[in-house]
N, C-alpha and C positions, 0 to 999 in steps of 0.2 A: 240421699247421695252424699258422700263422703268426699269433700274437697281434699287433697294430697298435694305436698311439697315437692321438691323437686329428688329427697330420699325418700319419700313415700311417707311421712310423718301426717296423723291428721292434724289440717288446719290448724282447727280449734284449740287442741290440745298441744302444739308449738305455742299457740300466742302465750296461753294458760303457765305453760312451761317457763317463756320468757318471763313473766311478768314476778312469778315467782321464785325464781332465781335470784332477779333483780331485791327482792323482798327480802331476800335472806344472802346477801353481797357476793351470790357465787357465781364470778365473773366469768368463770368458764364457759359454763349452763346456758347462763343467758347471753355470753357471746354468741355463741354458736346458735341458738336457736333465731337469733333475732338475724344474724346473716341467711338462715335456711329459709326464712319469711325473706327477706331480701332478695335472695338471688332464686326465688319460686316469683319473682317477678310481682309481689306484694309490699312494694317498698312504700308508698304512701300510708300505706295500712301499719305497717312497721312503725313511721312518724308519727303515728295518731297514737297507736299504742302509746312511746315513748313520752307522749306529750302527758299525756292521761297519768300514765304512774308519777311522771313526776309530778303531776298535784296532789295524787290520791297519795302516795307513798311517801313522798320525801320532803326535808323539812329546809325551809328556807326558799330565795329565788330561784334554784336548780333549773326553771323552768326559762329561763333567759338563756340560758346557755344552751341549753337542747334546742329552742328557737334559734341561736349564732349557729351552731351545728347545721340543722335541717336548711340553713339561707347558702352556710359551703354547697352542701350535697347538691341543692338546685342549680347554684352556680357551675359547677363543672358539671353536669349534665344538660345542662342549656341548650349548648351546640355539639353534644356528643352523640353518635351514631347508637353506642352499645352502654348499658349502663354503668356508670361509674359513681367513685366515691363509698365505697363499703368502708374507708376510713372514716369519716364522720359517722354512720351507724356503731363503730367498735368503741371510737373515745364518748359517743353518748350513754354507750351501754356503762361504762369505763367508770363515769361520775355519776350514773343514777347506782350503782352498785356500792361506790366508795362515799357515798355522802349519806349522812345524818339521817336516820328514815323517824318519820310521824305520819301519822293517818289522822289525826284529829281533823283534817280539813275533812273528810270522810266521815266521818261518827257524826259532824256539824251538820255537813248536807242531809245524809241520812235523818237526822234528828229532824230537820225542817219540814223534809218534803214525804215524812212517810207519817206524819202525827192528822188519821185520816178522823179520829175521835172530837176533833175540836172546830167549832163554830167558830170562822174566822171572822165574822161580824160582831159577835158575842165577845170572844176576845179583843178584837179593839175598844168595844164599850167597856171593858173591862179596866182597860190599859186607862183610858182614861179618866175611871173611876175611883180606879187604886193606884196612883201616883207612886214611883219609889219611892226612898228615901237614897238621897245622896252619899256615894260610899264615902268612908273615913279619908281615903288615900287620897279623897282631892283638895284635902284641907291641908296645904304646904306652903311653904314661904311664897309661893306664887298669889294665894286669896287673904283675903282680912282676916278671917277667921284664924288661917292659919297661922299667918303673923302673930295675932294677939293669944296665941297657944304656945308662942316660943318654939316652934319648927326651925330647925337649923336648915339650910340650905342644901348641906351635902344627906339629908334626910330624903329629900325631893327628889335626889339621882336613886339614889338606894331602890324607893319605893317603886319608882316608873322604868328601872332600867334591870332589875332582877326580874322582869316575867316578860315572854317574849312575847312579840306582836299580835300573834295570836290571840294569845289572852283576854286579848282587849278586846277584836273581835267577839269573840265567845261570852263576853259579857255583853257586848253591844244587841248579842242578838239573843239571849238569853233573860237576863237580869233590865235591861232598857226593855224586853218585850213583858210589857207588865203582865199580860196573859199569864207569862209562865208565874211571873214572880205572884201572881195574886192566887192563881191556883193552887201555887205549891200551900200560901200561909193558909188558904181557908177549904180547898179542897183538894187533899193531898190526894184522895184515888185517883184525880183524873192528870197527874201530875208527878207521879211514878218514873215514867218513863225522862220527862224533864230534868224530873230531880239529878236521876239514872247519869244523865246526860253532862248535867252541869259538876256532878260529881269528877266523874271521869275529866273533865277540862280540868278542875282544880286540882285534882292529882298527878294527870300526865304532864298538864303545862306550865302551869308555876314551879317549877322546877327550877333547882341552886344546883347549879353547875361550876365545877371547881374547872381551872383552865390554866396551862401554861404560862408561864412569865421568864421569859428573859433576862435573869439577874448578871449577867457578865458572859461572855464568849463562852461557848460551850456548858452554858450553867444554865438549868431553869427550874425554877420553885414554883410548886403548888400557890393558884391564887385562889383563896377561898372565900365564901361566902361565912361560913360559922368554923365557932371553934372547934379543932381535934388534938385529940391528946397523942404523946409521941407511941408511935405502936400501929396507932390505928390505920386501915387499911378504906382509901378512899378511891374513888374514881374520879380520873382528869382525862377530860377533854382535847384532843388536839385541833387547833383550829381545822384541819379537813374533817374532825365529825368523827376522830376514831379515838375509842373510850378507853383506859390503859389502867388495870388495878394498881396503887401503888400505897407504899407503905411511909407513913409520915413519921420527918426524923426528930427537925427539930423547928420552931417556931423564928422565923428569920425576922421578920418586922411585925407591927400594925399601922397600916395607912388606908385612911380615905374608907372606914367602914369595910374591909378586906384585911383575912391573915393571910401569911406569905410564908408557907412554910416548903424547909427542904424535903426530896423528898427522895425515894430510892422505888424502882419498879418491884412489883411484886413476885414477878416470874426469873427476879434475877441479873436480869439486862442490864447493864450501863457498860462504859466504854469499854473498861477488860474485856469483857465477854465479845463487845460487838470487834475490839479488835484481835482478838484471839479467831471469830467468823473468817474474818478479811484473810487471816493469815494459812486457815484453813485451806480457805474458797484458793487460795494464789498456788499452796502447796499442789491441790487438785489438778488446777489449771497448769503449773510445773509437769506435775505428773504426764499429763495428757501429750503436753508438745514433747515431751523425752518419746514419748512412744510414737507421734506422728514422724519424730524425728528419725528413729530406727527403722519406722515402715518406707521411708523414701529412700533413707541409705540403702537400704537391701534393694529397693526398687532399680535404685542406679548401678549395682551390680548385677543386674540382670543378664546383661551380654559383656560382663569382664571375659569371659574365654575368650572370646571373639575379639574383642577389644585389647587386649591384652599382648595382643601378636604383633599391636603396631602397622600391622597391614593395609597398604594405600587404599584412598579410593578409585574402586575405577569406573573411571568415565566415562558412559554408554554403555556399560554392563550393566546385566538385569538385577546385580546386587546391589545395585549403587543405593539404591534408594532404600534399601532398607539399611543398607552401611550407617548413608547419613542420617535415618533417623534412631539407629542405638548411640551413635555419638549425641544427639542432640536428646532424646530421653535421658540418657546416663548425666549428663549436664546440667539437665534442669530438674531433676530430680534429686541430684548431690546440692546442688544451689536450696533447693526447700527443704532438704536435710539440715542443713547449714543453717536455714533462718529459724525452722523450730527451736532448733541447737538453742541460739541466742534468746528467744521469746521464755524457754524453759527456764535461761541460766536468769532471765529479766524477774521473770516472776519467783525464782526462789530468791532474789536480793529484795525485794520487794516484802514476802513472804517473812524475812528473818527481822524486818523492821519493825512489822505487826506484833512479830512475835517480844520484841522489846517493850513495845508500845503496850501490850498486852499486862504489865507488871508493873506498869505506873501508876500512883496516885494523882489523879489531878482534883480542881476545884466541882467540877462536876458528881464529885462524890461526897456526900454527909458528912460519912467518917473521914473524910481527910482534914479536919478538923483536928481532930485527936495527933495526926500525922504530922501535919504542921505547926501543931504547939511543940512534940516535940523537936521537930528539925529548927526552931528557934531556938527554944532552949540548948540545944545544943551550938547555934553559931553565936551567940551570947557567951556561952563556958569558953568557946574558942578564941572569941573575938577579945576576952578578957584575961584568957590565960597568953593572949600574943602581950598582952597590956604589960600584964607582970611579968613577962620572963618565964611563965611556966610553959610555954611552946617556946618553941627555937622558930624565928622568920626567917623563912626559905628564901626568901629573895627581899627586895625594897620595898616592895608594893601589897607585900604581904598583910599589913594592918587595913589598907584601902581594898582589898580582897574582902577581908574578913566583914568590915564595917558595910560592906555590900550585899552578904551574903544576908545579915541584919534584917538590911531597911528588907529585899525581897522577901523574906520570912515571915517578916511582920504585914508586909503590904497583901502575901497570900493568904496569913492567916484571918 
């Protein structure tokens, strides 16, 4: 038998639908599917789902939040008659879609509970037969050892804070499970799979993630782990978990074992563009209210013949009442003529600003570097041609102008 939704979708292959949408961030997909499980009166089921991908799927604590989520939805259906809350199912969907995705917790559980080839007896004897050896990384300015190796300190952050939490896990249960580790050195066939295993952690999760930095108001450089040369075309991170190709301009500092460099999107983006968008999107939106604005004016012409004559109302005549409702249509329809009119004229003043805004260099750009050596250079030629006599001062204040235009030159440059 074949369980059906409430548009006839099967069950199973809603949930399947949902789960994979979410897997690949297509919020639409998995909106809808996961409200069609909801309002099929499957909504606990819906929760468990969500709960489930966000460990299987997604990376970090996601799973707290979908917990705050599911505690609203409970909350306002507590004392509700009819079910409510399909908002907390849409913004849960919302963040398991937009956030960071890893399955490693997946490949881990997998790895433990499906290895049906090994003697779990035989591997403890094993484990404490073949003793690890203690990894390199824990020799840092924290142990003796360390110390007397001359480990710097900002060594110890580097080593323990470039691999994510995970990591650690994955060695705890891997590398501390001497089973694996003893199998792997002396009997690699039965250790395949392990190997398999540990491999895939070290690749997927050690991972150097380059990430935004905040160098000045509307400014932000690439913060990296290693060096790139200018040209080169890197990935950064935005802290919500969304990965942006971008091309690296020029090397701004080195602090603290991280380079800092500028950088520019690879698809072209930065503020021209975004505000050349804006200007666009307002023209559009201009566009629209002109035309809702012509559909209501014509609307309130509707009974101008009639209206036109000036002709009284009469009172207990059977006309009366549709008199008074073309006077009051024509009036409130010339009134919302009237406000798109204004919403139109908002949005093309709005529109023309973008469109200025759109042709500026500010610090958020690489090359405005280039820009602003020359705009110094030139208030320098100025500020020393007011000096000598080779410009004419327009007014008094004309040198304190110039010697201002200076220091701001140099303070942008």
């Amino acid at each position: 038998m074949i369980i059906r939704t409430v548009c006839g979708y099967d069950f199973f292959e809603v949930s399947s639908a949902m789960q994979k949408a979410i897997r690949r961030a297509d919020t639409g997909v998995a909106g809808f599917f996961a409200l069609e499980l909801w309002a099929s009166g499957y909504r606990d089921y819906v929760w468990k789902r969500l709960f489930t991908i966000s460990a299987e799927d997604c990376y970090g604590i996601i799973t707290k939040e979908i917990e705050a989520l599911w505690q609203g939805h409970e909350l306002v259906n507590k004392t509700a008659t009819e079910p409510k809350g399909r908002i907390f199912v849409s913004k849960a969907v919302i963040l398991l879609c937009e956030c960071r995705k890893n399955r490693d917790a997946d490949h881990l559980q997998n790895f433990i509970y499906d290895r049906k080839d090994i003697d779990i007896e035989k591997w403890i004897n094993d484990v404490r037969r073949y003793p690890i050896p203690i990894p390199d990384y824990t020799f840092d300015v924290h142990t003796r050892k360390g110390k007397n190796m001359g480990e710097p300190k900002k060594n110890s952050f580097r080593k323990n804070t470039r691999r994510y939490n995970l990591v650690f896990l994955v060695y705890s249960m891997i590398w501390f499970n001497p089973v694996n580790q003893s199998y792997l050195m002396m009997k690699p066939r039965l250790s395949s799979c392990g190997f398999i295993i540990f491999h895939i952690s070290q690749t997927n999760l050690i991972k150097k993630m380059n990430t935004y930095y905040k160098f000045a108001p509307n400014v932000f450089l690439a913060k990296c782990d290693e060096k790139h040369e200018k040209g080169e075309t890197i990935e950064v991170t935005t802290k919500y978990g969304k990965e942006n190709e971008c091309i690296v301009f020029n090397l701004i500092y080195e602090r603290d074992g991280f380079y800092y460099y500028s950088i520019v999107r690879a698809d072209g983006f930065n503020v021209q563009e975004w505000a050349k968008q804006r200007a666009e999107r307002r023209h559009e939106w201009a566009t629209s209210a002109v035309q809702k604005s012509c559909e209501y004016y014509n609307k309130s012409n509707k009974d101008k013949d009639f209206l036109s004559l000036g002709e009284p109302i009469k009172v207990g005549h059977h006309s009366e009442k549709r008199h008074r409702k073309a006077i009051d249509d024509a009036w409130n329809n010339m009134g919302k003529s009237v406000e798109f009119s204004d919403k139109a004229a908002e949005h093309e003043r709005v529109a023309k600003y973008w469109e200025k805004r759109a042709n500026t260099i500010n610090l958020s750009m690489p090359e405005s570097i280039d820009f602003y050596e020359h705009k110094l250079e030139q208030a320098k030629e100025y500020h020393e041609g007011l000096k000598s006599g080779k410009y004419r001062r327009e007014h008094t204040y004309a040198m304190a102008y110039a010697n201002k235009a200076v220091k701001e030159a140099k303070k942008k440059l």
